[in-house]
N, C-alpha and C positions, 0 to 999 in steps of 0.2 A: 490482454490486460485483464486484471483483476483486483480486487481491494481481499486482504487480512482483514476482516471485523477482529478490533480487542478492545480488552480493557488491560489500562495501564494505573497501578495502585503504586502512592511512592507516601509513606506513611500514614494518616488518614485521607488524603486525598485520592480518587475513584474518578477517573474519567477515561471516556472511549477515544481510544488513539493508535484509528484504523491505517495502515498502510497498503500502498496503492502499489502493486507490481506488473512492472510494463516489459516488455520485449524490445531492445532497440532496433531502431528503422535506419535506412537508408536517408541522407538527408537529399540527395536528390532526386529518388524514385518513390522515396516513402516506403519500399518495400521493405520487409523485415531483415531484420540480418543473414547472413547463413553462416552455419547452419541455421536452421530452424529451432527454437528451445519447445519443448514440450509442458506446458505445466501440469504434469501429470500428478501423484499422489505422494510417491517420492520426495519429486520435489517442493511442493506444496508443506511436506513436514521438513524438508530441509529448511524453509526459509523461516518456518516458524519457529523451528527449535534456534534458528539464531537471534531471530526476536525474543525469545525469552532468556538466552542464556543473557546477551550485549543488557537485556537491562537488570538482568541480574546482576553481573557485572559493575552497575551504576546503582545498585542499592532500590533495585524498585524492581514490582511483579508487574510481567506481563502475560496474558492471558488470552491465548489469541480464541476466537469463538465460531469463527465458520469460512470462508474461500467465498464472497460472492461475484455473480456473473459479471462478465466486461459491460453490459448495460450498467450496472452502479457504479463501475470506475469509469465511464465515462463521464454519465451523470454528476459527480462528484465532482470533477475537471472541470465542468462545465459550469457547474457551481461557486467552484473558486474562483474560476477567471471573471465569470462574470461580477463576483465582489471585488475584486481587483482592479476590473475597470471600472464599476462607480467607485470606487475612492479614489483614482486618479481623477476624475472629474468635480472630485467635490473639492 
């Protein structure tokens, strides 16, 4: 797993709208799929050139800014879920 850092510009409006990319797992062993996907550099610019082209497409720039480590996408997950559960609490 890993997060895209970008920025997404759709007129004057400028905000960070970082995208999270995972590998999918096994649902009953948790083990990764197989084959195995590699996120190497290749693909790393594959995914980002679709991110820029899909919102171009939709009339807005996207601007991706750097591939951080599976520690931030986990962190991240970890962040949402836990807003997610205080608000069903609230």
């Amino acid at each position: 797993m890993a997060v895209l850092e970008a920025v997404q510009i759709e007129g004057r409006r400028k905000h960070r709208n970082d995208r999270l990319i995972a590998v999918p797992v096994e649902v009953v062993s948790r083990k990764p799929m197989l084959p195995q996907i590699r996120l190497d550099a290749a693909l790393k610019e594959s995914i980002s050139s679709f991110f820029v082209k899909y919102n171009e497409l939709q009339g807005r720039t996207f601007k991706p800014l750097r591939y951080a480590r599976s520690s931030e996408a986990v962190r991240l997950v970890r962040k949402a879920h836990e807003g997610w559960q205080s608000g069903l609490s609230a």
